[in-house]
N, C-alpha and C positions, 0 to 999 in steps of 0.2 A: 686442306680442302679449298680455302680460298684463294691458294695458287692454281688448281685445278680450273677453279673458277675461271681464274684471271689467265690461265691458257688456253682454254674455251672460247671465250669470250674472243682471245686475238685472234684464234684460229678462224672464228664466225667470218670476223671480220674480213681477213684474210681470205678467205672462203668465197665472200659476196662480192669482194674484189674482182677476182679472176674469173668468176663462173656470170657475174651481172654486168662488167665495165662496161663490155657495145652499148649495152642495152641502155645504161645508166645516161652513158656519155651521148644517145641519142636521145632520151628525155630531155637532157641539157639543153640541146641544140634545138631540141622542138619547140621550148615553153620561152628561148632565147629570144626566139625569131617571132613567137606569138606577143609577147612581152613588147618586142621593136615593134611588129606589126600596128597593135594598139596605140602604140604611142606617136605611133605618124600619125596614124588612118582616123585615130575615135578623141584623139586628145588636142584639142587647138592651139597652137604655139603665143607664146603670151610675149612679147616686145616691152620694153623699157627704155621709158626716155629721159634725162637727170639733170635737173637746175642745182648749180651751185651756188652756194654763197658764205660772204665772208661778213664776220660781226666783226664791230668796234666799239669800244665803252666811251671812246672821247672822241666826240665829232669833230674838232678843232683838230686837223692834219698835221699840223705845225708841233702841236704837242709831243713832248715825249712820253712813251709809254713803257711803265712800270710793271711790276711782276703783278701789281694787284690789279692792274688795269687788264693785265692779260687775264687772271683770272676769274675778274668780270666779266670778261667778252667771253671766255667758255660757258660759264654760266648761262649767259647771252642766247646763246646759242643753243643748248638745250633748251630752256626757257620756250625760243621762238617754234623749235620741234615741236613743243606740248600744246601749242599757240597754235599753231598750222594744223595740226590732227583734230584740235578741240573746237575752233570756230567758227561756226556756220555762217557765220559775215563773212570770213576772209573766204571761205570756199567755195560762198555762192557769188564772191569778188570774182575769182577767178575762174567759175564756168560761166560769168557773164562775161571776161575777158575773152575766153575761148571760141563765146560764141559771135563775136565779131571777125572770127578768121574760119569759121565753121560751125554748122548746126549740129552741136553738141549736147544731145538729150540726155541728161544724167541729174541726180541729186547732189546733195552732200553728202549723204550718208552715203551712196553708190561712190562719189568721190574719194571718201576718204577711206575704204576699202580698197581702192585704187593705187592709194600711195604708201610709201616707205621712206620714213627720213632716219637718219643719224646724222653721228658730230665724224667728224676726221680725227682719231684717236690725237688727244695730245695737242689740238688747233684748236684756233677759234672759228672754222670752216665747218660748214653742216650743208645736207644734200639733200634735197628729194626725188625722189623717183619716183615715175608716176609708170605704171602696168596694164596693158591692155591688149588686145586678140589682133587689133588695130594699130599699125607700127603710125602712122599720124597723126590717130587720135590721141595717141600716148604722147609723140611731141606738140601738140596743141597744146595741152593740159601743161607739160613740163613749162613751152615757152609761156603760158597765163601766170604762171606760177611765180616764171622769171621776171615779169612786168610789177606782179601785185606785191610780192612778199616784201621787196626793197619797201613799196611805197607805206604798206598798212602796218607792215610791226614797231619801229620805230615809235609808234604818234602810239600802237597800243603797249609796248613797253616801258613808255614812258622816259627810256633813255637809251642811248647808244646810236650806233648807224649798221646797218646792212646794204652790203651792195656785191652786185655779182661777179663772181669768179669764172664761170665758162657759159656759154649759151648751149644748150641741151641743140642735141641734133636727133635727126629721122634716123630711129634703131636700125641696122642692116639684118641683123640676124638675131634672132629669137632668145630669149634668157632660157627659157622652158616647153616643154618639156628636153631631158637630157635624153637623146635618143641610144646612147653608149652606154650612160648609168643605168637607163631601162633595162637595155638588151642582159647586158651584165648580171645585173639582179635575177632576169628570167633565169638564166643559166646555173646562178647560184641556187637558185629554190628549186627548179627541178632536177638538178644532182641531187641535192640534200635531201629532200623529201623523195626520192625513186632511193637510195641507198639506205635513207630510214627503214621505207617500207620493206625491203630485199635485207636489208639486214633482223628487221623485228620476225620477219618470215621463217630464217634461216635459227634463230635463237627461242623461236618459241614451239619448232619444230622436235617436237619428242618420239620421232622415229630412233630406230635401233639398225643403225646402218654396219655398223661395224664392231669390233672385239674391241674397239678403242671407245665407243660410246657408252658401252657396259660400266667398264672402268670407270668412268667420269662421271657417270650419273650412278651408278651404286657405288662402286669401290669395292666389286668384289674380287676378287682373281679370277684369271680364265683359265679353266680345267683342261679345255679342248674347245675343237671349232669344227663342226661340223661344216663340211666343203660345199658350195654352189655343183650342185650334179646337173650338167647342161648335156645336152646332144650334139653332136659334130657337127650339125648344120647351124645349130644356136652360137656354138662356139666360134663359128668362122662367121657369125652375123650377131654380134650377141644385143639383145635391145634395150631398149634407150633405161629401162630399169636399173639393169645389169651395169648397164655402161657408167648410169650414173651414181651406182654404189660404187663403180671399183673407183672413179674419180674422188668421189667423196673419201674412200677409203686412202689415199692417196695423199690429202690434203689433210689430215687428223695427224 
């Protein structure tokens, strides 16, 4: 019975395959383009601009540096991450940096919802990135960033040095939205859900199309089969009923 089952079921499938694919593949295409559409049209592109920098646990240049001194400076470095996200001195340092190169109305709190830091796996190098609708605004912010962070963490660290690795440039093209991941996606939900629905249609459909549906769903034998008695004009036109039983019958 559960083979029954389970040759049912492929047939369904099979079934919503070849009798729904246009149709499917034109959902696809429709929710593809709605999906792109929105993501140009309704969604604002967000720009990133990214200050680097490098820690050091011994100011003294001259010094050699040891594997614990390196893994001080990693330390370092996280640390100064937790220190940037967490202090409204250093944040309101650097939108009163900012606003000497432009009038830049924002908080700290609006700030630091703005930004993303991490370390450079396996260095003592960490970055912020600062996000905004505004590809300038964003490097104003990164270049404030580049000016304060050297000067303030040290003196609040208490030890080591920071100093920078690249000057952040004016973003050219947008981090987000991904207008291809979008489109993609649309495509994928509307196959999958137009072939859900056309498939749950097909499987929960308890018509009696054929001598082959008896069998499957009772398991009885078939004695005989009374024939479709059609008229010579039905027969040379026969309609979309007929046409879609003898298809169905076809396909079992």
């Amino acid at each position: 019975m559960e083979k029954n089952e389970n040759t049912s079921s492929l047939q369904t499938l099979v079934f919503v395959l070849r009798r729904r694919i246009v149709i499917i593949l034109a959902i696809s295409v429709l929710t593809a383009l709605l999906f792109g559409a929105v993501t140009v049209f309704f969604i604002d592109p967000v720009y990133s601009s990214r200050a680097k920098f490098y820690v050091n646990n011994t100011q003294d240049q001259m010094t050699s540096v040891s594997q614990q001194d390196l893994s001080a400076s990693k330390s370092l470095a996280e640390s100064s991450i937790v220190i940037i996200k967490n202090s409204n001195d250093l944040l309101k340092a650097v939108i009163k940096e900012a606003n000497t190169k432009a009038k830049i109305d924002i908080t700290p709190k609006e700030l630091k919802n703005m930004i993303n830091a991490g370390t450079y796996s396996g260095t003592e190098a960490f970055y912020i990135s600062v996000s905004s609708t505004d590809p300038e605004q964003a490097h104003i912010l990164a270049k404030a960033f580049d000016v304060t962070v050297p000067k303030m963490i040290p003196s609040m660290i208490k030890k080591g040095d920071v100093s920078v690795i690249d000057t952040p440039e004016v973003p050219k093209e947008p981090d987000s939205p991904n207008v291809v991941l979008y489109t993609v996606i649309g495509a994928f939900m509307g196959f999958a859900a137009s072939f859900v629905i056309f498939y749950l249609a097909e499987a929960l459909d308890n018509t009696i199309y054929t001598e082959e549906d008896i069998k499957d769903k009772f398991g009885y034998p078939i004695i005989g089969v009374i024939p479709t008695i059609v008229t010579p004009e039905q027969s040379a036109k026969p309609s979309n009923l007929i046409g879609f039983i003898r298809e169905r019958g076809k396909n079992k």
